[in-house]
LUMDODO-96301 format. One record per residue (C-alpha): residue in one letter; x, y, z. Coordinates in pm, whole numbers, plus 50000, padded with zeros to 5 digits. Layout:
% residues N
r residuo=A&xx=X&yy=Y&zz=Z
...
END
This chain:
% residues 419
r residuo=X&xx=62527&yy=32361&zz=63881
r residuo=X&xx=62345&yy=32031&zz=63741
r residuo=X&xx=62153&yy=32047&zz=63972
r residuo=X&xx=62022&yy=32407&zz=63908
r residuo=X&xx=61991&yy=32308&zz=63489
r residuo=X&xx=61777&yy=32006&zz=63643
r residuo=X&xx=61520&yy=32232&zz=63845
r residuo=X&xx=61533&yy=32479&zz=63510
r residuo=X&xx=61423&yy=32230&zz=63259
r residuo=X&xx=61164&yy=32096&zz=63529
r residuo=X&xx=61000&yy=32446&zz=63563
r residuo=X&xx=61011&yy=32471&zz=63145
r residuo=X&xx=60834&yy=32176&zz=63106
r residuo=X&xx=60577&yy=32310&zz=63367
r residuo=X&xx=60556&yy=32654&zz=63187
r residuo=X&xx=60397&yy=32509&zz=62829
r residuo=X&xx=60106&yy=32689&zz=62881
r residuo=X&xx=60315&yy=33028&zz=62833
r residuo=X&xx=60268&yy=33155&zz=62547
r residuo=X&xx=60618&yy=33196&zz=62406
r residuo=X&xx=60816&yy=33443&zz=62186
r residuo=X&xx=60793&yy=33364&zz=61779
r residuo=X&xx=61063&yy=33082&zz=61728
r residuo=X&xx=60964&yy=32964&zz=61364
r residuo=X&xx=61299&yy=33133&zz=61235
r residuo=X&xx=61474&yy=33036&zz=61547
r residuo=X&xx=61816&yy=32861&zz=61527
r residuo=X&xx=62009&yy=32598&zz=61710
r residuo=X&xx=62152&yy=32597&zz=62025
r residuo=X&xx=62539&yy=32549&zz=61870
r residuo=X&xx=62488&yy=32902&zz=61710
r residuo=X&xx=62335&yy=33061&zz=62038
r residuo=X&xx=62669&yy=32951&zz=62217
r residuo=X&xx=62853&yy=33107&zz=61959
r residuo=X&xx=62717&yy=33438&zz=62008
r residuo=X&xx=62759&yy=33361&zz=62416
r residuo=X&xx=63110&yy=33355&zz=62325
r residuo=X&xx=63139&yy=33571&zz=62105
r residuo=X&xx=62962&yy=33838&zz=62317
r residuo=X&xx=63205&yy=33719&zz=62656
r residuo=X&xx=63506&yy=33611&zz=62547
r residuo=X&xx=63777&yy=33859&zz=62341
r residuo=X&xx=63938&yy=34184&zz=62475
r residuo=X&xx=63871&yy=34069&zz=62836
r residuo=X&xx=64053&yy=33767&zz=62764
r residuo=X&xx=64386&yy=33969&zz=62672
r residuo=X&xx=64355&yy=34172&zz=62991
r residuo=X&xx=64316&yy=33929&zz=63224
r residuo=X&xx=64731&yy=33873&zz=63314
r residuo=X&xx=64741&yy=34275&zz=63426
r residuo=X&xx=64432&yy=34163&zz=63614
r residuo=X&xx=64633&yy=33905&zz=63819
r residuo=X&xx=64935&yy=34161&zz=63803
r residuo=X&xx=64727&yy=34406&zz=64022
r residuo=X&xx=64609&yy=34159&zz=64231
r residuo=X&xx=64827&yy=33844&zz=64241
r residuo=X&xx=64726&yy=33451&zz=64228
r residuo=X&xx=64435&yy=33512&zz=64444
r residuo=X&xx=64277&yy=33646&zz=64119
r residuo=X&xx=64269&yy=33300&zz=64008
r residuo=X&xx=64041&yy=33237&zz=64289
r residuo=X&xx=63847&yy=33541&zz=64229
r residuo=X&xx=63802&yy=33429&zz=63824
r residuo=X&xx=63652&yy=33050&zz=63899
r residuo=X&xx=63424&yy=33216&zz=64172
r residuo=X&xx=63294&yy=33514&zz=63877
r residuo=X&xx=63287&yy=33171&zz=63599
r residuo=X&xx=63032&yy=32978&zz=63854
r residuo=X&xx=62849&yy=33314&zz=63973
r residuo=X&xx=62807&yy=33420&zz=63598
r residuo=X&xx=62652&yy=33114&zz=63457
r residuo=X&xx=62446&yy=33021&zz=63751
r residuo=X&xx=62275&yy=33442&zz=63728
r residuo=X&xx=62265&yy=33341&zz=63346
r residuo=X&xx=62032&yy=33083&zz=63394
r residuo=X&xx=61841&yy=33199&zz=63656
r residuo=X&xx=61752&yy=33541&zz=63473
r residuo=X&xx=61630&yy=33302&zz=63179
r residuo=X&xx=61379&yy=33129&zz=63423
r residuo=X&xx=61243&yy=33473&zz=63505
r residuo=X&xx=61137&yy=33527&zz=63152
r residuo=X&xx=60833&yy=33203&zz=63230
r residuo=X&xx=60744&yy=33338&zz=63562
r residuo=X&xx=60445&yy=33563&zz=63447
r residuo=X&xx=60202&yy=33353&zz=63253
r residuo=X&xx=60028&yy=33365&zz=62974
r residuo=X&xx=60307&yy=33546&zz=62784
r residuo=X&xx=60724&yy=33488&zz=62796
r residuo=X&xx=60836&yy=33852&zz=62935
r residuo=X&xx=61077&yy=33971&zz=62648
r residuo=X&xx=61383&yy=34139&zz=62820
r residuo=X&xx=61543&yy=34226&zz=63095
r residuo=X&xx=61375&yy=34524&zz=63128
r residuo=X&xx=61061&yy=34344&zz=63191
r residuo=X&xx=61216&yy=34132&zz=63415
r residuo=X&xx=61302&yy=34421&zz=63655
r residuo=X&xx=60930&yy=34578&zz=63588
r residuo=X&xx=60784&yy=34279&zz=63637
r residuo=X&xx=60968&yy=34261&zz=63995
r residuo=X&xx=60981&yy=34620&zz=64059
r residuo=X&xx=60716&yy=34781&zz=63848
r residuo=X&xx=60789&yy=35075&zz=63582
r residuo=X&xx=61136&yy=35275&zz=63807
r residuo=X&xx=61299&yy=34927&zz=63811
r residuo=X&xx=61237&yy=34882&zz=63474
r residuo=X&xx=61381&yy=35190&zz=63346
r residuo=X&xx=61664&yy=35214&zz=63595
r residuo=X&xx=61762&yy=34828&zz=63418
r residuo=X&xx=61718&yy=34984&zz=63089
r residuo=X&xx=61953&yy=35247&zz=63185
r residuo=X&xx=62255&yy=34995&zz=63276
r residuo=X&xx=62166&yy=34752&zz=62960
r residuo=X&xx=62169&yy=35051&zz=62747
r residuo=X&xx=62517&yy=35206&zz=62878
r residuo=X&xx=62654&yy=34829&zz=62837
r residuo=X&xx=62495&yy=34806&zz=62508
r residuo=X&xx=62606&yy=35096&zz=62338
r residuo=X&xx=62906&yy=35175&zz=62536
r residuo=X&xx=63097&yy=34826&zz=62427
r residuo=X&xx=63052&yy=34899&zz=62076
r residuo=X&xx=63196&yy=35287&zz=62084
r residuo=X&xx=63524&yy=35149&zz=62269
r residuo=X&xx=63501&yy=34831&zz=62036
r residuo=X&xx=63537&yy=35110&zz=61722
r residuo=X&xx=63782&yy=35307&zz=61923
r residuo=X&xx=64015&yy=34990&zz=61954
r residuo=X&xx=63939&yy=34919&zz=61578
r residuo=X&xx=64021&yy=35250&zz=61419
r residuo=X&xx=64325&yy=35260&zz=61649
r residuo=X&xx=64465&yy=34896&zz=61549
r residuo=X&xx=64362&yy=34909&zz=61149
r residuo=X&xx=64532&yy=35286&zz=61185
r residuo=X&xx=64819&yy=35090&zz=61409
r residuo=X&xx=64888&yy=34856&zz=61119
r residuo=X&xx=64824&yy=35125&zz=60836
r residuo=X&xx=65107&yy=35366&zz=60965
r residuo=X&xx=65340&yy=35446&zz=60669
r residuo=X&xx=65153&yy=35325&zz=60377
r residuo=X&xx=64839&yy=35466&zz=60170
r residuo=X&xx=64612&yy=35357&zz=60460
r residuo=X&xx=64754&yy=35560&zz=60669
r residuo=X&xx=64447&yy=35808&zz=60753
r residuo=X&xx=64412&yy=35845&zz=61096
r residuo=X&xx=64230&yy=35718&zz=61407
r residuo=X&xx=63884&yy=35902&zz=61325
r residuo=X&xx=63863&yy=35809&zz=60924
r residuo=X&xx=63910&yy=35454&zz=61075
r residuo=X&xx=63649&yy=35441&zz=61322
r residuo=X&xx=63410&yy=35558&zz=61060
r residuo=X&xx=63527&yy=35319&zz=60887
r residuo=X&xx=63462&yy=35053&zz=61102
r residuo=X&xx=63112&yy=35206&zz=61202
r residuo=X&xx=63048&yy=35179&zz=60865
r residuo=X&xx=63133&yy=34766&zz=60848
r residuo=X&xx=62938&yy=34684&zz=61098
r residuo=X&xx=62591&yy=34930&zz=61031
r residuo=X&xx=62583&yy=34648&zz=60695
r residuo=X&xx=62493&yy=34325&zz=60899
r residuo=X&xx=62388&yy=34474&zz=61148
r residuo=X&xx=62059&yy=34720&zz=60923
r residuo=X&xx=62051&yy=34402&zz=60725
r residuo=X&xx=61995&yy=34110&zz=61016
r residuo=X&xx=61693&yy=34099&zz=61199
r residuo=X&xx=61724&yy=33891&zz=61491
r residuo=X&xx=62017&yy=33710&zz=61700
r residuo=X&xx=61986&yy=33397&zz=61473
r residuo=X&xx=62065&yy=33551&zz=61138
r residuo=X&xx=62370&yy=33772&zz=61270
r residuo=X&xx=62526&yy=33444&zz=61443
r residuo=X&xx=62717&yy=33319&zz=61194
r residuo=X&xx=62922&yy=33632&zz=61259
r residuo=X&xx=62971&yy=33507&zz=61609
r residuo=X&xx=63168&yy=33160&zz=61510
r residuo=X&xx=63389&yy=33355&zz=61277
r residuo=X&xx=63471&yy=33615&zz=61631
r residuo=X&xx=63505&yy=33313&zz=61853
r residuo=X&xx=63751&yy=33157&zz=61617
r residuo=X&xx=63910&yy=33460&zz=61555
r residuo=X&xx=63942&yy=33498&zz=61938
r residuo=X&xx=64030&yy=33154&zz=62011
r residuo=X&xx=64333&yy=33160&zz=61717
r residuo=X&xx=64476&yy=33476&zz=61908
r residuo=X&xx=64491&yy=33294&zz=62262
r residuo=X&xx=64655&yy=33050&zz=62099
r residuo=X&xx=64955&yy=33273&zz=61922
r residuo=X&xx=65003&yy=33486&zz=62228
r residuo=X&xx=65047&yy=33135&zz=62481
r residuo=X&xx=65258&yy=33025&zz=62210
r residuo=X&xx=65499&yy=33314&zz=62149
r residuo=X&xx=65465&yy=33385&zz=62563
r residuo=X&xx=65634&yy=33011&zz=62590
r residuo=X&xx=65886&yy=33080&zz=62344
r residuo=X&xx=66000&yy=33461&zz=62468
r residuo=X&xx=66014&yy=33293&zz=62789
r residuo=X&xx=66413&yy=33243&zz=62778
r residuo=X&xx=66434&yy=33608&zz=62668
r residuo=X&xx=66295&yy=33676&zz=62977
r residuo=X&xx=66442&yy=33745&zz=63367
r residuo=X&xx=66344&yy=33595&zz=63601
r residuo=X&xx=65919&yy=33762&zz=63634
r residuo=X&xx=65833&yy=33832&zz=63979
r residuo=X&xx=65511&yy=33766&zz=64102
r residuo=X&xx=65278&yy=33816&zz=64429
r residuo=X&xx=64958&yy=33566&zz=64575
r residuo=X&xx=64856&yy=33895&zz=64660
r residuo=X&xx=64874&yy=34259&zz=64668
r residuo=X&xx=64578&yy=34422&zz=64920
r residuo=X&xx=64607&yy=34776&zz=64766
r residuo=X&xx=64546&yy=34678&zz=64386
r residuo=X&xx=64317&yy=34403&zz=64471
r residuo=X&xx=63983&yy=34554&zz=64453
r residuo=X&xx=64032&yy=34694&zz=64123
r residuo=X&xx=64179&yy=34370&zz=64043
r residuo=X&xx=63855&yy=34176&zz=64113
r residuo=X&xx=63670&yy=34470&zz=63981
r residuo=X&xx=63835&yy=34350&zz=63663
r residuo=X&xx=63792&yy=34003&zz=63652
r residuo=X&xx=63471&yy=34012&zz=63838
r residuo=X&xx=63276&yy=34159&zz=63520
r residuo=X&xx=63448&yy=34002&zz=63228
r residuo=X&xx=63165&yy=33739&zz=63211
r residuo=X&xx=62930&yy=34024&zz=63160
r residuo=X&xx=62664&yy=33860&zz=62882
r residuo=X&xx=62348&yy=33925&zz=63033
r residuo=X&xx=62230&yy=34191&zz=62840
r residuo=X&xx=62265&yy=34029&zz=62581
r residuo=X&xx=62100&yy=33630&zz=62735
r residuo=X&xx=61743&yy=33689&zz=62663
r residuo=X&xx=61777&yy=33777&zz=62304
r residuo=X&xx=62018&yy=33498&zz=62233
r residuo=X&xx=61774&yy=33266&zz=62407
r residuo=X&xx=61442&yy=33342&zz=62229
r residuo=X&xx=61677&yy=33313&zz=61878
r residuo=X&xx=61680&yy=32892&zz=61991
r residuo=X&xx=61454&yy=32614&zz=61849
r residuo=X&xx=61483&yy=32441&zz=62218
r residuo=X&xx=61506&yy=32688&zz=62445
r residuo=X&xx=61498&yy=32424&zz=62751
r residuo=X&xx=61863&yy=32343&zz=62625
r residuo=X&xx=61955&yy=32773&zz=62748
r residuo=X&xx=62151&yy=32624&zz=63030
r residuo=X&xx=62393&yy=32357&zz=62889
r residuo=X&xx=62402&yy=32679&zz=62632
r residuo=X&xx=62505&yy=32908&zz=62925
r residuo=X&xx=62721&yy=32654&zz=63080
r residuo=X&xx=62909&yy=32530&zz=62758
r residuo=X&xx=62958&yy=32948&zz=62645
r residuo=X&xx=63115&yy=33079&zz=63008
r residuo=X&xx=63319&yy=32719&zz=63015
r residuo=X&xx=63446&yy=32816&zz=62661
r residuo=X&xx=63528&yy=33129&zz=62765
r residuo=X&xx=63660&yy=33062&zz=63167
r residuo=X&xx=63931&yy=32807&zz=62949
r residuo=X&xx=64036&yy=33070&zz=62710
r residuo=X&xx=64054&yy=33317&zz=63031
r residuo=X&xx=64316&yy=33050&zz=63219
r residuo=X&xx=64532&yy=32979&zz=62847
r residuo=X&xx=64645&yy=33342&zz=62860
r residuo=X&xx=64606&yy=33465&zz=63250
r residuo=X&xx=64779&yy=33151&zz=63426
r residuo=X&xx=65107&yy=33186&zz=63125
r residuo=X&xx=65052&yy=33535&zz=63083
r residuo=X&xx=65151&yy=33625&zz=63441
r residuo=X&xx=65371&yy=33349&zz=63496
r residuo=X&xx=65606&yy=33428&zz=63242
r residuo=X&xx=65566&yy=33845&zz=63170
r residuo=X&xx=65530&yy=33877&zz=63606
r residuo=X&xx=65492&yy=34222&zz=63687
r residuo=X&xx=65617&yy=34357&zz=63344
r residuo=X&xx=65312&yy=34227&zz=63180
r residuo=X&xx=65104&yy=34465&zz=63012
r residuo=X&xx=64690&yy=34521&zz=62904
r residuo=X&xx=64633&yy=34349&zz=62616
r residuo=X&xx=64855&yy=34109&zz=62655
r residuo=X&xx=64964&yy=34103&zz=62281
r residuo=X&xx=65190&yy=34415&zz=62361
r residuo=X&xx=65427&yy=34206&zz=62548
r residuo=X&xx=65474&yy=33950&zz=62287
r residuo=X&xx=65784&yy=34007&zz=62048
r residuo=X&xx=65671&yy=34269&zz=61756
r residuo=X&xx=65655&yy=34061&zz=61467
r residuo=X&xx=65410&yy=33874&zz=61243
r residuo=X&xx=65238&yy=33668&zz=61505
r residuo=X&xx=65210&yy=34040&zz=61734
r residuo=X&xx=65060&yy=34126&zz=61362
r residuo=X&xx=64813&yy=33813&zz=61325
r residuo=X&xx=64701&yy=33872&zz=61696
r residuo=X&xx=64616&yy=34224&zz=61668
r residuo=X&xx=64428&yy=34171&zz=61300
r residuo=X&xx=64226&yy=33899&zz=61480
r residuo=X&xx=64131&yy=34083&zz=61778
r residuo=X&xx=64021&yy=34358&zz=61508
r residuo=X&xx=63794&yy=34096&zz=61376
r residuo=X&xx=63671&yy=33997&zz=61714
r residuo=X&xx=63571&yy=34303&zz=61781
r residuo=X&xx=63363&yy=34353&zz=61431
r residuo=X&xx=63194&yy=34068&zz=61448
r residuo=X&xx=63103&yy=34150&zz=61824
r residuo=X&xx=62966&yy=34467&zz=61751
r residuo=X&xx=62664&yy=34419&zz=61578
r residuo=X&xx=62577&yy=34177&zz=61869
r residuo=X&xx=62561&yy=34401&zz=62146
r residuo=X&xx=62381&yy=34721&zz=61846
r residuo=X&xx=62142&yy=34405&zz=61786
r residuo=X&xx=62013&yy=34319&zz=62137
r residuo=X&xx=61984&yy=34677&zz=62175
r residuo=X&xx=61804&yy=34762&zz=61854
r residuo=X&xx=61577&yy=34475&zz=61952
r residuo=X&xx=61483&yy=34610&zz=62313
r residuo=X&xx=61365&yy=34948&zz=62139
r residuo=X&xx=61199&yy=34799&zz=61872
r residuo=X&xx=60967&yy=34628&zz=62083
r residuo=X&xx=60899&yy=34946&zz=62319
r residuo=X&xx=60838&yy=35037&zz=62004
r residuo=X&xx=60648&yy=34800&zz=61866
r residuo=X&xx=60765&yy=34791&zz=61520
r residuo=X&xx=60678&yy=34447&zz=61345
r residuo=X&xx=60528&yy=34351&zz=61025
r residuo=X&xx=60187&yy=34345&zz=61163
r residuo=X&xx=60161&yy=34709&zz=61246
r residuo=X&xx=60428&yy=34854&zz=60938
r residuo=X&xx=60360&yy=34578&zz=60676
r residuo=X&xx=60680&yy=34362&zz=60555
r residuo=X&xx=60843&yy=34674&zz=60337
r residuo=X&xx=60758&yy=34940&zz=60600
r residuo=X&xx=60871&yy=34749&zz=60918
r residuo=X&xx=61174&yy=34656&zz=60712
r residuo=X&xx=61249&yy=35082&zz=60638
r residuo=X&xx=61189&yy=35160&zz=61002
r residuo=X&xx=61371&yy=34943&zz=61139
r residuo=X&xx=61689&yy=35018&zz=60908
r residuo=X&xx=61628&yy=35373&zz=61028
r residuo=X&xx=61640&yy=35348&zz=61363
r residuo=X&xx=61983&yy=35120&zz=61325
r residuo=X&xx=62108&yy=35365&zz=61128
r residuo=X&xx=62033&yy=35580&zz=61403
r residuo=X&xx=62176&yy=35427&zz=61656
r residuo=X&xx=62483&yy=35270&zz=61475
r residuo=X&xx=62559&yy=35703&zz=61375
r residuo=X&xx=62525&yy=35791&zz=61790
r residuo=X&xx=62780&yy=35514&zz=61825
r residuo=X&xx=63035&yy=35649&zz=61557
r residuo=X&xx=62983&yy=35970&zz=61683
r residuo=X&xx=63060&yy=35872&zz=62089
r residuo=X&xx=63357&yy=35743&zz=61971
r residuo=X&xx=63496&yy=36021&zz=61738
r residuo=X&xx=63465&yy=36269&zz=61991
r residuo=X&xx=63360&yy=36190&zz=62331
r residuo=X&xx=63702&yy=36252&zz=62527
r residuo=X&xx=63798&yy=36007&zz=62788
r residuo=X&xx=63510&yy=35798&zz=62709
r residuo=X&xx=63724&yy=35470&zz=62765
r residuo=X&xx=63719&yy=35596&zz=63146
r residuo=X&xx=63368&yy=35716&zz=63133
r residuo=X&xx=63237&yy=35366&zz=63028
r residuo=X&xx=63459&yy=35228&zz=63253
r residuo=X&xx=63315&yy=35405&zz=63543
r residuo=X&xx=62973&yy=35346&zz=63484
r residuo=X&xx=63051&yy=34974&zz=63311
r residuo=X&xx=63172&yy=34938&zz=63647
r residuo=X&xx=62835&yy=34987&zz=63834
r residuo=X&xx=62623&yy=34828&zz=63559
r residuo=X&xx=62831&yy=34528&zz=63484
r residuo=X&xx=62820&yy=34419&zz=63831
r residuo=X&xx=62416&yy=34504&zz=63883
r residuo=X&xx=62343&yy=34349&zz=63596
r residuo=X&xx=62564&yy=34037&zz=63626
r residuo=X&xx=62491&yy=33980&zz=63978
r residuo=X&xx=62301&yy=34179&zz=64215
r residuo=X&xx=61991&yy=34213&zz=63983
r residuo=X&xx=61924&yy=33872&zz=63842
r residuo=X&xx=61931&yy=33720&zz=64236
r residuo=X&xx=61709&yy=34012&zz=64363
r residuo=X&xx=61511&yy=33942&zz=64068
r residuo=X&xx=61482&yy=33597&zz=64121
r residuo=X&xx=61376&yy=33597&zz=64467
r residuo=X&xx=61120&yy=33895&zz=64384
r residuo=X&xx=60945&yy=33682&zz=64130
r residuo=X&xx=61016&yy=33296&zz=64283
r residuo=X&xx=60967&yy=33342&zz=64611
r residuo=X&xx=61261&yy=33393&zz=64942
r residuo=X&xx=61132&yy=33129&zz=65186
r residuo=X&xx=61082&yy=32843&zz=64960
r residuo=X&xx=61511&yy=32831&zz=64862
r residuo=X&xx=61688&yy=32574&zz=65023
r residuo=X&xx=61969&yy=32755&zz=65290
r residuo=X&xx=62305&yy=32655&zz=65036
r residuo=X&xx=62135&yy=32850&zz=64752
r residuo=X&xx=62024&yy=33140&zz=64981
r residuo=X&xx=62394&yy=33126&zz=65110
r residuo=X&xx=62490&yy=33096&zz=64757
r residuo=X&xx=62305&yy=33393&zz=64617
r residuo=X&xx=62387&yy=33609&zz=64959
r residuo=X&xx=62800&yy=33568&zz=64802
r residuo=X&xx=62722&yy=33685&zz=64437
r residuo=X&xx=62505&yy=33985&zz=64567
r residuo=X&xx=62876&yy=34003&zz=64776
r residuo=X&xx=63107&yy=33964&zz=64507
r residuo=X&xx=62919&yy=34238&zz=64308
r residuo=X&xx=62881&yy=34530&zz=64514
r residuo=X&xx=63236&yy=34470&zz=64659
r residuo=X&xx=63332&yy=34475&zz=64256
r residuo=X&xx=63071&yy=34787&zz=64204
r residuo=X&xx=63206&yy=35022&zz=64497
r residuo=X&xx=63599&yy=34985&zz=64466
r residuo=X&xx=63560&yy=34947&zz=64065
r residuo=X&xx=63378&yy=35253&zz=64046
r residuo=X&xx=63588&yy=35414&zz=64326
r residuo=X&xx=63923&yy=35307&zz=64044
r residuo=X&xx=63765&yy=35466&zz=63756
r residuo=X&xx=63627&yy=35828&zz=63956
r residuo=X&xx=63992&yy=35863&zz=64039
r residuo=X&xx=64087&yy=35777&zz=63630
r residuo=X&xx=63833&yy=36052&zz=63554
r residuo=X&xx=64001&yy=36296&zz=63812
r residuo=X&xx=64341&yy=36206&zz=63694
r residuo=X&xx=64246&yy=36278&zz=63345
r residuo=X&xx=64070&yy=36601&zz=63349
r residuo=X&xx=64378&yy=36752&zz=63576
END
C-alpha cells in the first residue's frame, strides 16, 4: 500500500501542469477524512455481526481483503482524475467517458446516481422509523411518514445552504463521533450481557449463506462516489491517499470493535443492527439516537456529491448566473432533488430491497470492477508490474463474485416480497 501512495504522489508532482479544480476555499485534509468516514462508516458498521452470522469467521477474512481492495481502488480512481491534461477531469463520470467515451459515462452516472440518492431515501426511512421508535406514546408520536418529512426537511437546510464538500464537513466529525460513541456502547453492553447469555454457537463457515455474506461485507467500504468531490474540497490534494488510507483504517477498526464481539458473544442469535440485541434500556436508547444522528449528518453528503455532479453537467456557477442567481438555482435544484428523495421514501414500497438489489450491482462496479478497468484503460496494461496485475485481477474477482450472488439474494427478497 506505501508503496502505491509513493508512485501516487510521484505522478502528482509530475501532473503540475494540469490545470486543477478551484481550491481557494478548499479545506484540510483532517476534514476530508471526516467526511471519508462519515460517508463509510455507520449503519454498515452495526450489520456487520449478522454478516459473519451468515457466513462464519471466514468473513473476517473476506472484511481485511474488501479494507485493502477499497482503499487501494480509492486511490487509484483519484490518479485517474490527472491522467488527461490540461484540465483535472471532475467526476467519476468523466473518468468512465474519458476511458469509455459518452455510454460509459452515462452507464457510471447511472450506478453513482442510484448510490447517491438511494442511501439517503433508506437513511430517512431508518430516521423517521427510529425518531417515531422513540416517540411512541408521547406527543411525538406521529407516525413513520410525518417523520421522514421531517427528517427530509433537516437535512434540505445544510444541505441548500452548503456549497461544496468543505463547508458541509463539519457535519461529518459530529457523524463520525456520533458513530464512533455508538460502537463503543454496544461492545460495552455486548461484554456485560455476556453472562446473560448461553453459550452462542458459531461456524468458520457456512457455504450456503456465504455469498450473500461477502456480498455484505464486500460493499460496506463503498465511498467512491463520493472520493472525487471530497478530494478537490483539499488544500493538498497529494496528501488524498494517507486521506484514503487513514478514513477506511478508521472505519475497518470500528468494523472489527463490533463484528469480532458482536458474533462472539450474540453467535447465531445476533441480529441486523446490532443494537437490537443489546438489553433495552438507556444505552439501547443513546445508540439508536446516535445512529439517528449519523445518519443526518450523512445525508447531505451523499445529496451533496450528487447535487455537485449535476451542477456541473449543468454548468451552473457564478460566472454564467452571477453570485445571487447561481446561488437561487442552485437552491432549486436541491430542493428538487432533496423533495424526489422524501418522496422515494414515503411511498416507494419495498424500496429497502429495491436499493438493495441494484446497490448490489453498483456498489461492487463502482468499488471495484470500474476503478481497475478504468485504470488500466487510461494508464496503460503492459507497463504494471505482474503482483499488481495479479492484484487488480482479485478485486475485479471479489466484485463480480459479490455483484452476481448479492444481486441473485436481493431478486429472491423482491420475489419473496411481492408474493
Amino acid at each position: 500500500m506505501n508503496k502505491i501512495i509513493i508512485d501516487f504522489e510521484y505522478d502528482y508532482k509530475d501532473a503540475q501542469h494540469v490545470e486543477d479544480c478551484d481550491r481557494s476555499h478548499a479545506g484540510s485534509s483532517f476534514m476530508a477524512y471526516f467526511n471519508v468516514v462519515c460517508v463509510i462508516a455507520g449503519t454498515g458498521t452495526l450489520g456487520l455481526p449478522y454478516a459473519l452470522r451468515q457466513g462464519g469467521w471466514i468473513g473476517l477474512l473476506i472484511l481485511f481483503l474488501s479494507w485493502f481492495m477499497s482503499t487501494y481502488t480509492g486511490i487509484i480512481l483519484i490518479r485517474c482524475l490527472y491522467v488527461k491534461p490540461p484540465t483535472r477531469l471532475t467526476n467519476y463520470k468523466d473518468v468512465a467517458t474519458a476511458s469509455f467515451g459518452v455510454i460509459g459515462g452515462w452507464v457510471t452516472f447511472f450506478f453513482n446516481a442510484w448510490i447517491l440518492l438511494g442511501a439517503p431515501v433508506l437513511y430517512m426511512v431508518l430516521s423517521g422509523q427510529n425518531i417515531s421508535h422513540l416517540c411512541e406514546g408521547t406527543a411525538g408520536d406521529i407516525g413513520d411518514t410525518a417523520w421522514i418529512i421531517i427528517s427530509c426537511a433537516i437535512v434540505a437546510i445544510p444541505y441548500i445552504i452548503v456549497k461544496n464538500m468543505k463547508e458541509v464537513a463539519f457535519m461529518s466529525a459530529f457523524g463520525a463521533a456520533a458513530t464512533l460513541i455508538t460502537v463503543i456502547i454496544v461492545l460495552v453492553m455486548a461484554c456485560i450481557d455476556q453472562k446473560n447469555i448461553p453459550a452462542a454457537h458459531h461456524d468458520n463457515v457456512i457455504w450456503d449463506q456465504f455469498p450473500i455474506a461477502l456480498s455484505t461485507i464486500s460493499f460496506s467500504f463503498g465511498g467512491n462516489a463520493v472520493y472525487p468531490h471530497v478530494e478537490a474540497s483539499m488544500k493538498k490534494p497529494k496528501q488524498w491517499p494517507w486521506v484514503a488510507a487513514a478514513g477506511l483504517g478508521t472505519c475497518a477498526a470500528m468494523y472489527f470493535m463490533t463484528a469480532v464481539p458482536g458474533y462472539y458473544i450474540y453467535g447465531d442469535q445476533v441480529e441486523s443492527p446490532i443494537y437490537n440485541s443489546i438489553p433495552k434500556g438507556v444505552p439501547y436508547i443513546i445508540a439508536v439516537v446516535l445512529m439517528t444522528i449519523h445518519v443526518l449528518m450523512a445525508a447531505p453528503i451523499l445529496v451533496t456529491s450528487f447535487a455537485l455532479d449535476i451542477e456541473d453537467m449543468l454548468n451552473v456557477t457564478v460566472k454564467r448566473f452571477g453570485k445571487i442567481g447561481e446561488f437561487f438555482v442552485r437552491a432549486a435544484l436541491r430542493i428538487f432533488i432533496i423533495v424526489v428523495v422524501g418522496v422515494l421514501a414515503c411511498t416507494v414500497p419495498h424500496f429497502d430491497l429495491l436499493m438493495s438489489l441494484i446497490g448490489s450491482f453498483a456498489n461492487c462496479v463502482l468499488i471495484f470492477v470500474f476503478p481497475v478497468i478504468f485504470y488500466w484503460r487510461l494508464t496503460g496494461f503492459r507497463n504494471k508490474p505482474i503482483y499488481e496485475l495479479a492484484w487488480n485481477a482479485l478485486i475485479i474477482v471479489l466484485g463480480i463474485v459479490g455483484l452476481i450472488f448479492g444481486t441473485k439474494s436481493s431478486i429472491e427478497g423482491l420475489i419473496e416480497a411481492y408474493q
